[in-house]
Backbone as ProteinMPNN parsed JSONL, in Angstrom:
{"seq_chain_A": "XXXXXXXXXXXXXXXXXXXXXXXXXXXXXXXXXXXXXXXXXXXXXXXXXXXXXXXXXXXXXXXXXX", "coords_chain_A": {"N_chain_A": [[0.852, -1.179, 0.0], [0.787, 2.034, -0.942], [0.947, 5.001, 0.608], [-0.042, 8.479, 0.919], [0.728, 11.599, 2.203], [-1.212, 14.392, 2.513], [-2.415, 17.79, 2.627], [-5.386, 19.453, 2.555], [-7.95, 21.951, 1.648], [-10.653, 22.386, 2.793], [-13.851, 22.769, 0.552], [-16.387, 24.04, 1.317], [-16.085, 25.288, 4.076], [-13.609, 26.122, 4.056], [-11.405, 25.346, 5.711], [-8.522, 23.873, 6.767], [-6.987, 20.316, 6.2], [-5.633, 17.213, 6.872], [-4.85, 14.419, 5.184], [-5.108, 11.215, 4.544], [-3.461, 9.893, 1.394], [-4.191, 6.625, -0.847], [-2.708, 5.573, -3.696], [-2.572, 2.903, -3.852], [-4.469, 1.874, -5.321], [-5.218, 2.955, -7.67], [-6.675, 5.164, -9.949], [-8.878, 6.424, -8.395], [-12.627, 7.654, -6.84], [-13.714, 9.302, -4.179], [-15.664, 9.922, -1.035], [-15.047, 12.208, 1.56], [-15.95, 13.37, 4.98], [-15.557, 16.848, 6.203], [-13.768, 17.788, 9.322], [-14.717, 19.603, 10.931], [-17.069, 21.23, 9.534], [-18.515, 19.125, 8.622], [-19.59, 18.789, 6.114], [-19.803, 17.462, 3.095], [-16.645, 16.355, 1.216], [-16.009, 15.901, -2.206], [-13.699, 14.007, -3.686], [-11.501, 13.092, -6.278], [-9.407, 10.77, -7.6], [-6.785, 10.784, -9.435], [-3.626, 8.753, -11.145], [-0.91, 8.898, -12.632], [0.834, 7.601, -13.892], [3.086, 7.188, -16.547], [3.978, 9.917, -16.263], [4.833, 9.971, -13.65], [3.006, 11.147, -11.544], [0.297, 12.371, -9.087], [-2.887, 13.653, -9.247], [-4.962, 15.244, -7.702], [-8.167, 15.5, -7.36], [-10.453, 18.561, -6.018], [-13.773, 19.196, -4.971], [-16.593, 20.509, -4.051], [-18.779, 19.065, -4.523], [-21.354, 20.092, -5.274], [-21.969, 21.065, -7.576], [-23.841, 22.265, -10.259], [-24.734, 20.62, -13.398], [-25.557, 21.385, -16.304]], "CA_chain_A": [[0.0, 0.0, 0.0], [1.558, 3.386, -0.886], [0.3, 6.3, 1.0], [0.698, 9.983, 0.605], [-0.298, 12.481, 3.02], [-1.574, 16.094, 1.619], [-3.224, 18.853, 3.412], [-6.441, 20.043, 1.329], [-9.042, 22.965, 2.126], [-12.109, 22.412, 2.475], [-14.78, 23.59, -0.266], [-17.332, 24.421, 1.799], [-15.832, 26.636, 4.993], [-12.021, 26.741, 3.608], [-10.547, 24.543, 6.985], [-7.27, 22.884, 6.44], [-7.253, 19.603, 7.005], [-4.778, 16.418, 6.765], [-5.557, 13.746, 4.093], [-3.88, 10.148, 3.527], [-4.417, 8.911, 0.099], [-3.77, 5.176, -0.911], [-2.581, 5.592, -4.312], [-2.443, 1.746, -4.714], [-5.634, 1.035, -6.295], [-5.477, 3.433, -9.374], [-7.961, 6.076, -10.347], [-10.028, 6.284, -7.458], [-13.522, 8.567, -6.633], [-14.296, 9.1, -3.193], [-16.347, 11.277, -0.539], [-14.685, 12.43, 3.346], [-16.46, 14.652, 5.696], [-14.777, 18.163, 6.586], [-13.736, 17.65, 10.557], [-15.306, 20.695, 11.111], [-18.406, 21.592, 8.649], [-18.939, 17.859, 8.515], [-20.005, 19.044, 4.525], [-19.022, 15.953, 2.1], [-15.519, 17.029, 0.577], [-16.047, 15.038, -2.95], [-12.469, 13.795, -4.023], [-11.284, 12.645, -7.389], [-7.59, 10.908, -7.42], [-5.808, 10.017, -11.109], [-2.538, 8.403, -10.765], [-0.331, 9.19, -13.813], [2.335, 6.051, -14.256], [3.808, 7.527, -17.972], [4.801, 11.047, -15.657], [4.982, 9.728, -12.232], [2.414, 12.356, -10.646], [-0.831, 12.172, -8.479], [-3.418, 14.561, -9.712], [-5.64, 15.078, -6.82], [-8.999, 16.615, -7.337], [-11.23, 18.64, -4.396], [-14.623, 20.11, -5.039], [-17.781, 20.753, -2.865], [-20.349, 17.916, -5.426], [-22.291, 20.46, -5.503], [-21.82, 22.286, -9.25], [-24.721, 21.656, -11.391], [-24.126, 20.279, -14.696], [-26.43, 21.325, -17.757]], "C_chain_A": [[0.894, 1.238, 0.0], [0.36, 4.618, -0.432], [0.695, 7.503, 1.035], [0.172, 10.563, 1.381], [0.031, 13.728, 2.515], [-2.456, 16.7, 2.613], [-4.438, 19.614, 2.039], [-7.095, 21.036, 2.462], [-9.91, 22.6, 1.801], [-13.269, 23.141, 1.536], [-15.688, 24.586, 0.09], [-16.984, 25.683, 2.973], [-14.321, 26.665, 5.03], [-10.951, 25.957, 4.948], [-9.035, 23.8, 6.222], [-7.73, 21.611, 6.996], [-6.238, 18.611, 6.38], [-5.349, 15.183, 6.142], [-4.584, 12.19, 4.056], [-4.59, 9.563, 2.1], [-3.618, 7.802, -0.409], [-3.658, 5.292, -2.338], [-2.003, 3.444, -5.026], [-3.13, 1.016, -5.373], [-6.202, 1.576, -7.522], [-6.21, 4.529, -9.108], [-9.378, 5.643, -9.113], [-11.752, 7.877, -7.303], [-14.048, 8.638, -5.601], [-15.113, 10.512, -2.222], [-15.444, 11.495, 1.153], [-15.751, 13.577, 3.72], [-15.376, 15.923, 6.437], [-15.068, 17.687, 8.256], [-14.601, 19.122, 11.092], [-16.567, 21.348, 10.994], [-19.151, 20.677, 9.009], [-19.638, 18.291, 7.036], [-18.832, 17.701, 3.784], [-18.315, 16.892, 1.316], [-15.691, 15.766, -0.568], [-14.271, 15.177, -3.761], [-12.219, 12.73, -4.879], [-9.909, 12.252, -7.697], [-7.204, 9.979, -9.081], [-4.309, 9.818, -11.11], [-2.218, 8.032, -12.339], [1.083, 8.67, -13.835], [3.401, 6.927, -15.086], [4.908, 8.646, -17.119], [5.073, 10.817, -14.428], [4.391, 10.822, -11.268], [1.005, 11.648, -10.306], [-1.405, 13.165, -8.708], [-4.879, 14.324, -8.653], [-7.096, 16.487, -7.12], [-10.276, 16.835, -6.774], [-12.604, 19.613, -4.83], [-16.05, 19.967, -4.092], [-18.8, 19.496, -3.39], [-21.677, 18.396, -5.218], [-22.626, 21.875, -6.749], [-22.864, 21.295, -9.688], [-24.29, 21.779, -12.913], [-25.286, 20.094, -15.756], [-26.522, 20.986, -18.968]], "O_chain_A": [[1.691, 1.416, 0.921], [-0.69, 4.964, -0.973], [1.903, 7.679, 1.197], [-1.014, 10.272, 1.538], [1.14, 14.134, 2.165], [-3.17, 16.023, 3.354], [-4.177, 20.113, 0.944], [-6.91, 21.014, 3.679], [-10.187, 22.399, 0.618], [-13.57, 24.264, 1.943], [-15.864, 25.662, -0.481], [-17.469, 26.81, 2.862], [-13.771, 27.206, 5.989], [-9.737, 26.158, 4.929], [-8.921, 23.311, 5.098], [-8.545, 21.521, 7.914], [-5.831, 19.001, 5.286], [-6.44, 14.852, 6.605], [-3.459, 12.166, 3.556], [-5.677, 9.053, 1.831], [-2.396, 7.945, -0.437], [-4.81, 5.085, -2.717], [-1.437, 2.993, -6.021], [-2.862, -0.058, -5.911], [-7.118, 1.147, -8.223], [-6.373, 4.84, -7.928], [-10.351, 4.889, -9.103], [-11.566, 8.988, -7.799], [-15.129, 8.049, -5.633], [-15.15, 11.694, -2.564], [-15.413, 10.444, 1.793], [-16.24, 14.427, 2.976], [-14.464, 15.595, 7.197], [-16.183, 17.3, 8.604], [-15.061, 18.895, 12.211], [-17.146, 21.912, 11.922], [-20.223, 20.877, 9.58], [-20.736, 17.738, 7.101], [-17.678, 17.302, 3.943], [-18.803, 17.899, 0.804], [-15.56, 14.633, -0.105], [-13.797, 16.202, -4.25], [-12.538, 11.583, -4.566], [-9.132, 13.142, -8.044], [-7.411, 8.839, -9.495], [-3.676, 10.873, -11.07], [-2.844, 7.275, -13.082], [2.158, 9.269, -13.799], [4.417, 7.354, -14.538], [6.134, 8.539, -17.132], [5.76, 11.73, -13.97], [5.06, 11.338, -10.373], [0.562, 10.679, -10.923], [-0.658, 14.114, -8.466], [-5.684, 13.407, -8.821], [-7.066, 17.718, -7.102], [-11.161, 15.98, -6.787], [-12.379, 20.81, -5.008], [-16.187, 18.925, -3.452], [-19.582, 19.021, -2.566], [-22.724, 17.77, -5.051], [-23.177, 22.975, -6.76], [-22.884, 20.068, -9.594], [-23.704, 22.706, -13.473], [-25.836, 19.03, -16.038], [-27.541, 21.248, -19.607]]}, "name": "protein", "num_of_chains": 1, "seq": "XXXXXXXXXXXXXXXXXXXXXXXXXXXXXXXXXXXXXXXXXXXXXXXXXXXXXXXXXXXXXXXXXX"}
């Protein structure tokens, strides 16, 4: 299991907060709760082999899409 730890902000009321992510199961899509808000932080992780980078991505899952 490879783990990374990252500090993200929260979408919703901007908190810091401390993150591990398990980059050993690929392209993952998951939800955490903000320690704070308790608002679902929706988190999107793409693990890029070819360049050797983790492309970590943090938004509120709450943009509407027309």
């Amino acid at each position: 299991m490879k783990l990374k730890s990252n500090t993200i902000h929260c979408p919703h009321c901007g908190h810091h907060q401390h993150i591990n992510i398990d980059c050993s199961n690929g392209d993952q899509e998951y939800f955490e709760d903000c320690r704070v808000c308790c608002n679902p932080i929706h988190l999107r992780l793409h693990i890029d082999d070819q360049h050797k980078k983790i492309e970590l991505y943090i938004d509120a899952d709450d943009e509407q899409y027309y």
